[in-house]
C-alpha positions in Angstrom: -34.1 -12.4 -45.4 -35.0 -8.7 -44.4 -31.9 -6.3 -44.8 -31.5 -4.7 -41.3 -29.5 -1.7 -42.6 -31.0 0.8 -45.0 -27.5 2.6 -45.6 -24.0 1.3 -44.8 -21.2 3.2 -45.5 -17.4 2.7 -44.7 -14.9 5.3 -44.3 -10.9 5.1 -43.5 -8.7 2.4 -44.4 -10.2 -0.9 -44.8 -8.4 -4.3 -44.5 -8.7 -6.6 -47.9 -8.3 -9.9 -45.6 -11.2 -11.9 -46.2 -14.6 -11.0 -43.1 -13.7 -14.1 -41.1 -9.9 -13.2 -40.7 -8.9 -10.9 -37.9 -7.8 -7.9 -39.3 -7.7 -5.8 -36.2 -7.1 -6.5 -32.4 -10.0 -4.6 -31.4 -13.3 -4.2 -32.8 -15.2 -1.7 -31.8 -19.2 -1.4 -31.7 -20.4 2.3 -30.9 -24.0 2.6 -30.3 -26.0 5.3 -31.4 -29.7 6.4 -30.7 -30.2 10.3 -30.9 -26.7 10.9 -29.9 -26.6 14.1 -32.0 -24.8 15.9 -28.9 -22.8 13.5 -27.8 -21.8 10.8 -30.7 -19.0 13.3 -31.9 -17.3 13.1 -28.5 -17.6 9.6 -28.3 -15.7 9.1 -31.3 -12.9 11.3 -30.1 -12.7 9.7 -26.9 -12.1 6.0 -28.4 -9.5 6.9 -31.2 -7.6 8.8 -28.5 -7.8 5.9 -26.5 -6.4 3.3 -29.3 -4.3 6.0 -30.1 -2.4 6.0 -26.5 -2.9 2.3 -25.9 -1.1 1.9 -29.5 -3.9 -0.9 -30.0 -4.8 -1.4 -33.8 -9.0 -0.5 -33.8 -12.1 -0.5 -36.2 -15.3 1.3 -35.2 -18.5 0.1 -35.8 -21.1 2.4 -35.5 -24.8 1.3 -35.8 -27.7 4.1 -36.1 -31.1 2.8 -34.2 -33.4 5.2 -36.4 -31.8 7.9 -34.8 -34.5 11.4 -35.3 -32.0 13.4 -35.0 -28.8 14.7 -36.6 -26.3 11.6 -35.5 -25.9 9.9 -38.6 -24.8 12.9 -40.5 -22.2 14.0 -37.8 -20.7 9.9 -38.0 -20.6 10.6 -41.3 -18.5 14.1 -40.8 -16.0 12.7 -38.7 -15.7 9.7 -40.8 -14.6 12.2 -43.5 -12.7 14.7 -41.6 -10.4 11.4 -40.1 -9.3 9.4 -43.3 -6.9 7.4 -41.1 -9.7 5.6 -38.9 -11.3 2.8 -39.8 -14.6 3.3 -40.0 -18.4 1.6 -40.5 -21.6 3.5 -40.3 -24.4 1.2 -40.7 -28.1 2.7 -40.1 -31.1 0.9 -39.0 -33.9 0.2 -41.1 -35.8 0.4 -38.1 -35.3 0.2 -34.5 -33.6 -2.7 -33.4 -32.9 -2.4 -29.9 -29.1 -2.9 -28.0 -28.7 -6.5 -27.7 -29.5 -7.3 -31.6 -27.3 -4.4 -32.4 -24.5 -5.4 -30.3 -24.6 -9.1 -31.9 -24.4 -7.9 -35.6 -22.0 -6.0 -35.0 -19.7 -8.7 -33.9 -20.2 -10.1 -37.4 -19.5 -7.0 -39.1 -15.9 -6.7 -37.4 -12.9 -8.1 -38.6 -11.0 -8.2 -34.9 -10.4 -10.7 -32.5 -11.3 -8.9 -29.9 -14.9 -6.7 -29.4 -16.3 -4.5 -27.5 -19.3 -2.7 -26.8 -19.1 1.2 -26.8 -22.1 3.6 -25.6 -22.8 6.7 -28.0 -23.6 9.0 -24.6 -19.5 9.3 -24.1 -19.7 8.5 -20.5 -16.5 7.0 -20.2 -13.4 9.1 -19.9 -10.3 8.3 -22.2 -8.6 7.5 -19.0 -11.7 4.7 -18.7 -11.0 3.1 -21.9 -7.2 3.5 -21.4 -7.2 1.3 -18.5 -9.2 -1.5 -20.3 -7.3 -1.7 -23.2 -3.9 -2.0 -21.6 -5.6 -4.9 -20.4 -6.4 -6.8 -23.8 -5.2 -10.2 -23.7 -4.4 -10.8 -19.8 -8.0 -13.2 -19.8 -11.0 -14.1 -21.8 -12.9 -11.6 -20.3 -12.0 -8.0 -19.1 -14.8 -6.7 -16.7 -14.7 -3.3 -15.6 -16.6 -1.8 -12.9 -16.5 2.0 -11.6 -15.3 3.4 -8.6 -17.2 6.3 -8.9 -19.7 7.3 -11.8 -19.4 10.9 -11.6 -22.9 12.9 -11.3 -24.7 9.8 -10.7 -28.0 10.5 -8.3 -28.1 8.1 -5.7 -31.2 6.7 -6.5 -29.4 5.1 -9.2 -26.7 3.9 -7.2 -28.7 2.1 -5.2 -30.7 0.4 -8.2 -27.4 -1.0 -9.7 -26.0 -2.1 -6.0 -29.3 -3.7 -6.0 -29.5 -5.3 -9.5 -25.3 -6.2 -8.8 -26.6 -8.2 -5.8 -29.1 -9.7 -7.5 -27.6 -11.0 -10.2 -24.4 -12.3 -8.0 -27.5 -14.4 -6.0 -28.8 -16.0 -8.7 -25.8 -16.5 -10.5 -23.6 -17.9 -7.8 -20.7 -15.3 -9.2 -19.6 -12.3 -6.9 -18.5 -10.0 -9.2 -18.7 -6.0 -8.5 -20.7 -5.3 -11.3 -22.2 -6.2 -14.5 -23.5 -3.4 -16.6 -19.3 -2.7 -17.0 -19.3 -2.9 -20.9 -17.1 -6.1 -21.3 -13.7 -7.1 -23.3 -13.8 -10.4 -25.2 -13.2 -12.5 -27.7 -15.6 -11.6 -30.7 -15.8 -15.4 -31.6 -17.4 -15.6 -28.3 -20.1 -13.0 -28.8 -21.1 -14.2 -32.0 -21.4 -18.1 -31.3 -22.8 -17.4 -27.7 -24.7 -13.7 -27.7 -27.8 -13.0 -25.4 -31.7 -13.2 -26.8 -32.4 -10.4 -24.5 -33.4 -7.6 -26.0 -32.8 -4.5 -23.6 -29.7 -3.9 -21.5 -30.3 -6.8 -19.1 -28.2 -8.6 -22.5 -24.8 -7.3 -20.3 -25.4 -9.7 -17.4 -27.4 -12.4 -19.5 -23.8 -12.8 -21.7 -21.4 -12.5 -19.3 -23.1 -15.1 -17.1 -23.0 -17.5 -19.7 -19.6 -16.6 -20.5 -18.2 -17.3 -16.7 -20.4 -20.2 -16.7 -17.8 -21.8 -19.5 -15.2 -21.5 -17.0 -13.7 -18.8 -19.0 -10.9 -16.5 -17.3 -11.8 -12.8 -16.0 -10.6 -9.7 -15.0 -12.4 -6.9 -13.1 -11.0 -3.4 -13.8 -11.9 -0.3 -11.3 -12.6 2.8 -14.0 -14.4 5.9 -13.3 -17.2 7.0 -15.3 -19.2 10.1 -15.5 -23.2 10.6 -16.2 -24.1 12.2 -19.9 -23.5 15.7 -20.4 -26.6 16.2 -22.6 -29.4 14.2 -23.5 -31.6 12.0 -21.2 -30.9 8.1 -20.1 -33.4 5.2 -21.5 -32.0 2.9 -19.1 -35.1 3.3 -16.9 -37.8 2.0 -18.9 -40.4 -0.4 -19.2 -38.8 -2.0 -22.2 -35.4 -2.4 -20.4 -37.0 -3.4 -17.4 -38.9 -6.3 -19.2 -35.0 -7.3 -20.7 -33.4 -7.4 -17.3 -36.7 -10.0 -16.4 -35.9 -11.5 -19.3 -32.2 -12.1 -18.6 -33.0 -12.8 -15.1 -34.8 -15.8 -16.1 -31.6 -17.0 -18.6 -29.6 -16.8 -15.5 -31.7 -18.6 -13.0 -32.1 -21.6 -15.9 -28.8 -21.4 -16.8 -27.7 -21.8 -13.3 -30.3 -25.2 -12.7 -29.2 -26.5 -15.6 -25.7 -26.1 -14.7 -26.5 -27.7 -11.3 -28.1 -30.7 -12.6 -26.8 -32.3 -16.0 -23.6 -30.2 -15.6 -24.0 -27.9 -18.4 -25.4 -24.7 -19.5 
């Protein structure tokens, strides 16, 4: 089998309890894609998050081929803060969100996971609110109030896609591009085949679908402070087609043998 990672390198304290225990509460998967201006503050944001929420944490960081200088700031701050636990693993090649996202579920140690966006658009506040949260239901599901600096061209794409997906689905929830709290057992026996962000909805569908319980959290988020969004692309619009499709099936499926 092809190794995905042509460097991994751990930094901080690491547990010696065998990979399938649970070592931590929270594992945490920080994506990273030319993130050289931002990837620094990300990092910050979610230790002083675990840090206020008193939640025990490992970071996951995965490197898509990044051109820029992000893998040698992760590696910095992995040396300049001996006392988090932390993995940098870097692509062999691009490998896209979703596939990232699912990996990293099997390189954690935690029982519960969550997905983290390089671009530190979500405040410590943000991430203090959903951690409080950890173990209230099977799935914590934030959505924002208010995504500060947003134009409102794309806040009338998500209302759209939200409504969409809540149609076809048969769900009403207020959002589902909210990065979501679970159990990682759950990511790793039932993660999406999408490939772009449509993955989000495609999972948490599913998820719901099981009967699992939920939670939906109002945060506040903000837009990048440098760098540009690939959200809007032709690659990530195939994905939401993509997951789209899982959804509408899913649902059928659901409706006639009772299962999905």
């Amino acid at each position: 089998m092809r190794d995905q990672f042509r460097e991994k390198i751990s930094f901080g304290p690491q547990p010696e309890k065998a990979p399938d225990c649970n070592a931590f509460t929270l594992g945490l998967f920080v994506a990273c894609y030319n993130e050289a201006e931002n990837i620094q503050g990300t990092l910050e944001t979610v230790v002083a998050a675990c840090g206020e929420v008193g939640v025990s944490f490992e970071i996951v960081v995965i490197d898509d081929c990044s051109r820029d200088r992000s893998v040698e700031i992760v590696k910095e701050f992995g040396r300049s803060n001996p006392g988090v636990p932390l993995t940098l693993c870097v692509n062999a090649r691009n490998e896209g969100l979703a596939n990232n996202y699912a990996e990293a579920a099997f390189l954690c140690r935690s029982e519960w996971y969550r997905l983290i966006c390089g671009d530190n658009v979500e405040p410590k506040e943000t991430l203090v609110a959903i951690f409080r949260e950890i173990g209230t239901a099977d799935l914590l599901i934030p959505y924002n109030i208010e995504i500060r600096g947003r134009a409102q061209s794309r806040r009338i794409i998500s209302k759209a896609y939200t409504a969409l997906v809540n149609f076809l689905s048969g769900f009403r929830l207020h959002y589902y591009n909210g990065m979501l709290v679970t159990r990682r057992d759950y990511v790793m026996r039932w993660h999406s085949n999408s490939h772009g962000f449509g993955f989000q909805a495609d999972l948490l569908t599913r998820l719901l679908s099981r009967g699992l319980s939920y939670k939906e959290i109002a945060v506040y988020g903000q837009e990048r402070q440098a760098g540009s969004s690939s959200a809007l692309t032709f690659r990530n619009f195939a994905s939401v087609a993509h997951s789209l499709q899982n959804i509408v099936i899913r649902r059928v499926s659901k409706l006639l043998y009772g299962q999905c």
